[in-house]
N, C-alpha and C positions, 0 to 999 in steps of 0.2 A: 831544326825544330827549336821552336822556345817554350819556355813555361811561363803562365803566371803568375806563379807564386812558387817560385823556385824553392824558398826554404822549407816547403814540405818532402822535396827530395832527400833531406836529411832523415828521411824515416827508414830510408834505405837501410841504414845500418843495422837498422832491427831486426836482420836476416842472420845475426851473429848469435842470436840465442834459440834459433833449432839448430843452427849448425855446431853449437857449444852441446845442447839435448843430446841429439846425437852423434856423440861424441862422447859421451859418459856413458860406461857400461853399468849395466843394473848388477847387482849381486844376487844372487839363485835365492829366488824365496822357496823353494820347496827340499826341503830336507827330506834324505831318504837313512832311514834308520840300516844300523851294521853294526857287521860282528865285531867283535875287541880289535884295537886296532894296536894293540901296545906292542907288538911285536915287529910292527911296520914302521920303518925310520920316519922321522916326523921332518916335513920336508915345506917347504912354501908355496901355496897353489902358485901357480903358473895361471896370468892372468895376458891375455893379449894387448897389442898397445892400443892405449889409449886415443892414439893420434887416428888410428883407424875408422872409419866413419860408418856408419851403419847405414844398409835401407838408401843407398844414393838416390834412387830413382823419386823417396817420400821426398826427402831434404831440398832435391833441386824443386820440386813443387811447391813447397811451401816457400823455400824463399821466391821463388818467382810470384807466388800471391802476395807476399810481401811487398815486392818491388812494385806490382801495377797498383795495390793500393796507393804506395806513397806517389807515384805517376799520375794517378788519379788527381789526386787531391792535387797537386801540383798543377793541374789543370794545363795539359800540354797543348801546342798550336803550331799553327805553319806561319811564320810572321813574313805577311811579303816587304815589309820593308826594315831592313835592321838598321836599329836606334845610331849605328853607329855612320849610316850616312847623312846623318840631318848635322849640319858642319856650320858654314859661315851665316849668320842670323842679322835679320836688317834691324832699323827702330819703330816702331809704330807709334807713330808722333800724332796728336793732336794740335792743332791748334786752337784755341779761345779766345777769339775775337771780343770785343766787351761793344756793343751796340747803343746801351743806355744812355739816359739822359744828359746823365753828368758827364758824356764823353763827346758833348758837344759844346764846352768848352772850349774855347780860342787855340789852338793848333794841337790840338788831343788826337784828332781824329788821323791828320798826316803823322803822327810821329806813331801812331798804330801801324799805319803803312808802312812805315820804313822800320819797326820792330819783325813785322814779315817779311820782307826781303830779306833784314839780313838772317830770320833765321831757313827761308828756305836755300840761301847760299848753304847754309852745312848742310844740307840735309842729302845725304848718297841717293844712288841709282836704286841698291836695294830696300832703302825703307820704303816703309806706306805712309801714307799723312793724310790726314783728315781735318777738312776745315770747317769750324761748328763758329758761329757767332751765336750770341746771347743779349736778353736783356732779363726780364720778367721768365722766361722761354726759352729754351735753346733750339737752334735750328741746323741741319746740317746741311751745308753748303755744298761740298765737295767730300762723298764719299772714300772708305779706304777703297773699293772696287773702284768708284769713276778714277781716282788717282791712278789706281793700276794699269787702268787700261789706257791711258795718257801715254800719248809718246814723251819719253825721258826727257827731252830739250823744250815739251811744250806745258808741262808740268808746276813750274813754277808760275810761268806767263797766265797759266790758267787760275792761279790762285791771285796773283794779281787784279786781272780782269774782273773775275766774280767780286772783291770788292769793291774796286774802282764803280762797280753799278750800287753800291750800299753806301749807306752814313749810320750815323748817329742818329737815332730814334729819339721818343720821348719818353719812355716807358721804365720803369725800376726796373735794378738789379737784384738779381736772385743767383746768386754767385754759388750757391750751395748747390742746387738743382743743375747747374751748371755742368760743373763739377762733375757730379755722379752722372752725369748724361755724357761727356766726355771718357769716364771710366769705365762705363759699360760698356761704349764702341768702339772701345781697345778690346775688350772681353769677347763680345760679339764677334769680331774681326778673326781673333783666334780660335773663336769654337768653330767657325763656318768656314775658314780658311785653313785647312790642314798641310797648305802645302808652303806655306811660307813658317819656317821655324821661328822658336819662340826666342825670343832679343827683347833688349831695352824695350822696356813703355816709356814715352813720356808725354806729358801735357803742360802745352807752354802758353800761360796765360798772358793775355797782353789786353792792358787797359789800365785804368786809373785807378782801379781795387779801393776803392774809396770803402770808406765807414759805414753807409749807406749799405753797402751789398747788405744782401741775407745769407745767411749760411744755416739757417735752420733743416735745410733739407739732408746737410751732412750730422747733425744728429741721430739720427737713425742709420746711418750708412758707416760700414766697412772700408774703410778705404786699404785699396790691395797694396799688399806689402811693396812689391814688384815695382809699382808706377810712380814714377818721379814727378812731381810737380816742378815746372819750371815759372817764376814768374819774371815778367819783362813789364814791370811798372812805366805806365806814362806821367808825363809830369807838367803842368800849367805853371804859367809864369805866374798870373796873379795869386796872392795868397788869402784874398780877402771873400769870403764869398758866404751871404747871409740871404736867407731863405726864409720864406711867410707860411703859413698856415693861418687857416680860419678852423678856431676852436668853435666846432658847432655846437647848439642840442642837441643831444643826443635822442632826449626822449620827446616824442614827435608830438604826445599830449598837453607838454609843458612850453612847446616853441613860442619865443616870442611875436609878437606881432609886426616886427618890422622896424617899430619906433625906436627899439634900442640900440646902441652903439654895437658895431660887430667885437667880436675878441678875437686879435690876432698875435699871433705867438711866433715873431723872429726870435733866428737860430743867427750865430754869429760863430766862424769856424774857427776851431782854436787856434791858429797860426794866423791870423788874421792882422792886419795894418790898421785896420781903418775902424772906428767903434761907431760911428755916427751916418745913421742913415733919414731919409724919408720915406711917409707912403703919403699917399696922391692916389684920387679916382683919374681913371684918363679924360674925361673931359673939363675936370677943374684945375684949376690950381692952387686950390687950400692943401697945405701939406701939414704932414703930422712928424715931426720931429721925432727921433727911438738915439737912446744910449743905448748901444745893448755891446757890453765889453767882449775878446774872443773866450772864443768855449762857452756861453752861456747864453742861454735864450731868455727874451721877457715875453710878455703879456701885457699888450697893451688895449687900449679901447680906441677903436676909431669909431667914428662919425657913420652914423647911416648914409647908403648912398640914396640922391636929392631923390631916384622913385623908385620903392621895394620889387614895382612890375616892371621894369625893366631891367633888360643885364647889363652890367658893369662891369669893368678890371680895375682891379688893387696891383698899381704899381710899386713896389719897392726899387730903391736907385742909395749908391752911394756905394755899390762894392764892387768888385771885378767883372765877376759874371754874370750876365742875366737871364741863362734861361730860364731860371726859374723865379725869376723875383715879378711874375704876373700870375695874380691871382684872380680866377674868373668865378661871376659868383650870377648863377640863374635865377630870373627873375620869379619873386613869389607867386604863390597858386592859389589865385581871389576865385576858387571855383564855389558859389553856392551850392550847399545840399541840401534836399528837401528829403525827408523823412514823412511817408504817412504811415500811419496807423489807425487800423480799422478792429473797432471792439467796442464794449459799451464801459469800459470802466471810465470811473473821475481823473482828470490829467491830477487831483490835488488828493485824491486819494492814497495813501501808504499801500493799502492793503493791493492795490490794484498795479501793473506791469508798466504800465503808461508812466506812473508816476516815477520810475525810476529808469525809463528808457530817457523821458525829457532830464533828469540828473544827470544822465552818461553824457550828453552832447550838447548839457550848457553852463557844464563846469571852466572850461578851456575856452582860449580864443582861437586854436590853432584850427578849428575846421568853422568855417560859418554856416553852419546845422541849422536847420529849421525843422522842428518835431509838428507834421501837423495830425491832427484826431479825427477820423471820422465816425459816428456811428455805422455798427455793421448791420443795423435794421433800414439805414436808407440807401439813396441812390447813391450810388458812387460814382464821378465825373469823368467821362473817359480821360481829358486832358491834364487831370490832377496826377490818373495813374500811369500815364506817360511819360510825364516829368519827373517822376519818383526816381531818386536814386535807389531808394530801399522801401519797400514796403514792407509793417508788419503786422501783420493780423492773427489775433486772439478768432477771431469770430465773423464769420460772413451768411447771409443771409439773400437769400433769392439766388435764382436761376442768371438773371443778368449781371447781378455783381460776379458772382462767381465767372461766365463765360469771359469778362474783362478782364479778371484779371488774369486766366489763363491765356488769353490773346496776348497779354504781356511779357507772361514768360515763354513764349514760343516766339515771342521778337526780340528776346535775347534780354532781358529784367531776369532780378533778382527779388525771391518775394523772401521772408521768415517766416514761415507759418509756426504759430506756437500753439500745442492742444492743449488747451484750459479743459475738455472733460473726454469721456469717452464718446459724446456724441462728435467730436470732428472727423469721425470717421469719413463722413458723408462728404464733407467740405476738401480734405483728401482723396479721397477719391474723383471729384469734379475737378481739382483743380492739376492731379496728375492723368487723367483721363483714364486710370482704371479702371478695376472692376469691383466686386465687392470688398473690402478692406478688414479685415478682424483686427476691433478695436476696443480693449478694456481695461478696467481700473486696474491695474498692478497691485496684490498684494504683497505689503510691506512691512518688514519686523521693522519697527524704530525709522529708522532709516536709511536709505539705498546710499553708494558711492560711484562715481565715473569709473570703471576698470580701463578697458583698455581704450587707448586713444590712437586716432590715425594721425601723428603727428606731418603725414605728407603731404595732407590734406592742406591747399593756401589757407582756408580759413584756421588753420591749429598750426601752421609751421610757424607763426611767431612764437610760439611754446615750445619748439622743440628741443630748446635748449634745457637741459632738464633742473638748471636752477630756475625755473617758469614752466613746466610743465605738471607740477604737481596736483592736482584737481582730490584729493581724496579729502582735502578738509570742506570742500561744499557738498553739503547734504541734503537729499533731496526726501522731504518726508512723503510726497503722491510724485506718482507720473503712470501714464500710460503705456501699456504694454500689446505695441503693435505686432499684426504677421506681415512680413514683408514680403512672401512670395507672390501676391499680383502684385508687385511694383516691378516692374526691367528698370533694368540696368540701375539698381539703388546701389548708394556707396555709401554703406555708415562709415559715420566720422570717431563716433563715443560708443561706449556701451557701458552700462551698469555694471556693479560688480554680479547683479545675478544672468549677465549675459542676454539681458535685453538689452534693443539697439536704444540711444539714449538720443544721439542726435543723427541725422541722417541725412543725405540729398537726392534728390529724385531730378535726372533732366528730362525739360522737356522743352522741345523745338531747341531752340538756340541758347536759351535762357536756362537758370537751376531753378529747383524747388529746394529752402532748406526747413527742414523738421524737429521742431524741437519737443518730446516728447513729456517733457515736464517746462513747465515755468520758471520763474523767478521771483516772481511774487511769494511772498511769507507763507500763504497757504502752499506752497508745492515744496520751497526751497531757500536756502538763505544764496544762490546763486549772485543774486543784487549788491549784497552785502559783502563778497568776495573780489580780493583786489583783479579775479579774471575776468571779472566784466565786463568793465569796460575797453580794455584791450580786445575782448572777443568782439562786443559789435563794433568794433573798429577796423576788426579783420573780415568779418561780415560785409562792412558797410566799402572796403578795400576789392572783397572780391566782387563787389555787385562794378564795380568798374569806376570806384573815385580813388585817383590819387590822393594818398594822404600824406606825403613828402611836401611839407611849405617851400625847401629849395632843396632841386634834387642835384648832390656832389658825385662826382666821383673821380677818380685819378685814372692814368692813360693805362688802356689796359682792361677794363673794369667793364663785365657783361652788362649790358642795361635793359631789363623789364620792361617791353613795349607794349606789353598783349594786355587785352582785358578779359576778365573772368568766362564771358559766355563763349568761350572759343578762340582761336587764331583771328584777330582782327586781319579784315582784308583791307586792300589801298591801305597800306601804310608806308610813310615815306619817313625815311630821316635826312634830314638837312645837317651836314659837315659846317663846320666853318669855314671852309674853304668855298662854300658855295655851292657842292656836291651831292646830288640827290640820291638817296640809295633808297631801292626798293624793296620790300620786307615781301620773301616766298610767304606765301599760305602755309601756314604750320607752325613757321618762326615766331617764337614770343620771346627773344632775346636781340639786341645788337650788338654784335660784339666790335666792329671798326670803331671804337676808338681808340684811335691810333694816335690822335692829335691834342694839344687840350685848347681847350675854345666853348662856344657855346653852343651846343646841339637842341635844335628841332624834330618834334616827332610831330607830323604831321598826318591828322585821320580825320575823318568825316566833316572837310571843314575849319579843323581846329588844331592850335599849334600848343604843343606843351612842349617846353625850357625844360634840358640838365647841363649841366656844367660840365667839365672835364680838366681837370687838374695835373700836373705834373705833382708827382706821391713827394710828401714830403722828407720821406728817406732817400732822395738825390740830394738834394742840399745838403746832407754831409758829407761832404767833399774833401775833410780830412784823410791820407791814405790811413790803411788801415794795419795796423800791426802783425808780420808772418806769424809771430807767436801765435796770434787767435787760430791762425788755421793748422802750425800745429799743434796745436792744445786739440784738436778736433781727428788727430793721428792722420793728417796730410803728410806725405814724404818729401822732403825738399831736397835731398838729397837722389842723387846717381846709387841704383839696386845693387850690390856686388854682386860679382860671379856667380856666388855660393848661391843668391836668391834665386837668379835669372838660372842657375843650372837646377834648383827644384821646381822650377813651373815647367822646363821643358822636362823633367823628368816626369813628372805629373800629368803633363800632355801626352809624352809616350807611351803613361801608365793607361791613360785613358783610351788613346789607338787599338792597344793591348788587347783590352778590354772589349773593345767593340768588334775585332778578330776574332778571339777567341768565344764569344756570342755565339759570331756565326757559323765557325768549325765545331763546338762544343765533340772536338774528340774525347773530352772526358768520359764520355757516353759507353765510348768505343772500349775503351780502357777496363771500364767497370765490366763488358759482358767477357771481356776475355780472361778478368780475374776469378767471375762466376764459372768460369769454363774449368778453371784452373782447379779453383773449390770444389768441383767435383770432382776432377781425376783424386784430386788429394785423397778425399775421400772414398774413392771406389778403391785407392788401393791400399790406403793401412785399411782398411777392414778386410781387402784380402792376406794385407800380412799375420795381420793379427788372428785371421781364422784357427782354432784350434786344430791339431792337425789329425788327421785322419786314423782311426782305432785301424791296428793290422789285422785282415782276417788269415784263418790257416795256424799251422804251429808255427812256435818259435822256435828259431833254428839254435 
């Protein structure tokens, strides 16, 4: 039998103070009065010994409650396995392959190879090993189970093998994530595997540990005291190696047109040879000359390439390495927008909504907008509102304007309907195909605020950021105050602070209806006048299904937005650089293969739209990186002593323990037989103690 918590057995002793109790004789409280006693030699009671024990039968009961209390609490078990068989302990090794970019490098990749051989030469019969490659991701190659179950002579050959099918990706390092991905399936490994004792951790990194890695992900993480980091750094002959970047706009309303010069920001590595590079388009040969000395990057200006709609690479040349010195840059997006709107206001009027939708969309040259007007008293042309990217309408009038434009948004269009009075009740209704609609003027102290927002919402997750989501300084002095229950399936986006819906969307067919139930115009609101404007109908005009990216970048690795607003686009294809057509499921509005960097095609109804794909500008530093930084971060570089490795398997045995004694819980047992005890105690000092029985008859 064992205990869990053996030093409650120490209570035991406490059995020494009824056996001390009884053990000490009382002195006679009852005095009985007598005659003179002076004549009687004066002598010393006679008192029996001390050592003498009273009432044996109490005493052994109480210390026996005693004892199972403290048995109790010491919570005893049947251990089927004693701690003292778990003896000779293997290592549970990881390995960390490094897959990234920069480890395609000129003989990076082989001298990885030959850093795992030789560390699977040491590695015994009884360890477990596990081989995880990484770049952006870690993945596990070769499980601690698959290793297990490997016959011993085929064990290494298999770790072999499984890379000999891999290389060198394109994709960044994230060496943190890594890391902690490796250190849990050392953890994992021991919690699930009870029957392999606990021994060395180690994880033995092998790759080029370049500058570039991330380690952000070991900020947040523990790293266990127990697990050794081993690294086995790879090393390139050349030392010169300078890397591009295209410093974009960032703000998509301010993009230039094209005409301007690109800005490119070469890196130059600090141990580097060579200071003097060029960049070159690939089909020219005008070159653009860069000092750029080691350890510092410039900022230079190139030359627009000779046509903004077509794609082009920005070669870099003059240093060791070149994976990454091609930069691919997608051709611009000459997609015309047309904007209608249907209402009776002046386009030149202040006071009226028109006048400051045509301000949002002919400030900028980044989208080519075209706002056109139509009155909501005339006909409306079906081919006008086909062609609409966004319709918005204040106000519609007649049965056939209205049927039109609902034919539109059940073909998958986006309309904004904005209610200038409580009479749009009607025009909602007809155009969500409901039924009656309860619609009226809102009353308002001063004036109303946005409360809560559905930041999830595409048209508001540009704001989600919450240095941009702040909406409480536009104020809304009227809007109307709708019931929304005949609308199905409605999603408000806003709401007032008096918990009316403020903005909302209604689908219907394949297309949205959105509702804005106050204006912007000065009679309702200073919304106009708020820098969220025009970002909002840009997010509007974004989710009716216009790209607003003039060139879309992104680096290897990077999910890319394929879908448009009114649902899962069907037939959509993306085109690889490689030539490679890959077919988008119904439902997928992301692609995520990019795997490569090149120029990708998204191919749908006809039409091809350009993104780029970029190798991440954090591989190009290809400086190693300092251990210090990763112990600074409490990585172990050092082999655990004895003393560690013998507290985790104590802690492991603690926890076997533990999950025994769960299941036995004789504690249980222990406690009814001290209650058992607790009564005899009791049933029999109150018979000692009974007063004893009056004599009847004479005294003799």
């Amino acid at each position: 039998m064992s205990f869990l918590y053996p030093l409650f057995l120490a209570g035991i002793a406490a059995i020494g103070v009824p056996i001390v109790l009884h053990m000490i004789r009382r002195h006679t409280r009852k005095r009985v009065t007598f005659s003179s006693l002076m004549f009687v030699r004066t002598t010393a009671p006679r008192l029996r010994n001390r050592s003498r024990v009273e009432n044996l039968p109490l005493l052994i009961l109480r210390c026996l409650l005693l004892i199972l209390l403290a048995v109790a609490f010491a919570r005893p078990l049947f251990s089927r396995q004693e701690p003292e068989t778990v003896v000779r302990a293997g290592r549970r090794i990881v390995l960390l392959v490094d897959t990234s970019a920069s480890m395609r490098r000129t003989g990076l990749w082989g001298q990885a190879i030959d850093e795992v051989r030789s560390v699977l030469r040491d590695v015994e019969p009884m360890d477990r090993l596990c081989l995880i490659t990484f770049d952006r991701s870690a993945r596990i190659q070769i499980g601690f189970e698959q290793w297990a179950g490997l016959d011993v002579s085929q064990r290494a050959a298999a770790v072999i093998d499984c890379l000999s099918d891999l290389s060198a990706g394109w994709a960044a390092t994230d060496l943190g994530r890594a890391l902690v991905a490796a250190a849990e399936a050392v953890e994992d490994d021991e919690v699930h595997d009870d029957r392999q004792p606990v021994g060395p951790r180690q994880i033995v990194l092998i790759g080029d540990v370049q500058q570039g890695s991330r380690l952000n992900a070991l900020h947040a993480y523990e790293w266990p005291a127990t697990t050794e980091l081993v690294v086995r750094p790879v090393e390139s002959r050349g030392l010169t190696n300078a890397t591009l970047e295209w410093v974009v706009h960032h703000d998509r309303l301010t993009s230039p047109d094209g005409s301007e010069a690109l800005r490119i920001r070469v890196s130059n590595s600090s141990e580097a040879t060579t200071e003097q590079f060029q960049l070159r388009w690939d089909a020219h040969d005008a070159r653009t000359e860069i000092y750029v000395p080691p350890g510092t990057s410039h900022v230079v200006q190139v030359p627009p390439p000779p046509d903004p709609s077509a794609t082009h690479r920005l070669i870099l040349s003059g240093d060791d390495h070149d994976f990454d010195n091609t930069l691919y840059i997608a051709p611009r997006l000459q997609q015309p927008i047309d904007i209608l709107y249907i209402g009776r206001d002046d386009p030149n009027d202040p006071q009226g909504m028109l006048f400051y939708l045509r301000q949002a969309f002919g400030v900028t040259s980044a989208l080519h907008a075209r706002v056109t007007s139509r009155r909501s008293d005339g006909a409306l042309r079906v081919d006008e509102v086909a062609t609409a990217h966004l319709i918005v309408t204040t106000d519609v009038t007649g049965a056939e304007n209205l049927a039109t434009l609902r034919r539109h948004i059940e073909t998958g269009g986006t309309i904004l309907l904005v209610m200038p009075s409580a009479q749009a009740a009607t025009m909602l209704s007809a155009l969500t195909g409901g039924g009656r609609i309860e619609l009226q003027e809102a009353d308002i102290d001063r004036y109303a605020m946005l409360g809560r927002m559905e930041f999830a919402h595409p048209v508001l997750s540009a704001f989600s950021d919450p240095r941009f989501g702040d909406f409480t300084k536009v104020h809304f002095w009227r809007h109307r105050r709708v019931d929304l229950a005949g609308l199905p399936d409605v999603r408000v986006l806003a709401w007032y602070d008096s918990n009316d819906p403020a903005w909302f969307e209604v689908p219907v067919g394949s297309g949205a209806l959105l509702v804005f139930t106050g204006g912007w115009h000065p009679a309702d609101s200073d919304l106009a006048l708020s820098s969220k404007f025009v970002p909002l109908l840009y997010s509007i005009l974004e989710y009716g299904g216009v790209r607003m990216g003039t060139q879309a970048q992104y680096v290897v690795g990077d999910p890319v937005p394929v879908t448009g607003p009114a649902g899962p686009q069907r037939d959509v294809r993306v085109r690889k650089p490689d030539g490679a057509a890959v077919a988008l499921d119904a439902g997928v509005e992301t692609f995520t293969q990019t795997d490569v960097p090149g120029i990708y095609g998204v191919e749908s109804a006809g039409e091809t739209t350009w993104f780029a794909v970029n190798v991440a500008a954090s591989e190009g530093r290809t400086d190693p990186m300092p251990f210090e930084d990763m112990e600074r971060l409490g990585l172990s570089m050092k082999t655990p002593g004895p003393a560690a490795i013998g507290q985790v398997a104590k802690t492991m045995i603690h926890r076997g323990l533990v999950e025994t004694e769960n299941q036995q819980k004789l504690w249980r047992w222990v406690l009814v037989a001290a209650s058992v005890v607790l009564l005899m105690e009791i049933w029999l000092a109150g018979r000692l103690t009974r007063p004893a029985t009056e004599s009847q008859g004479e005294q003799p």
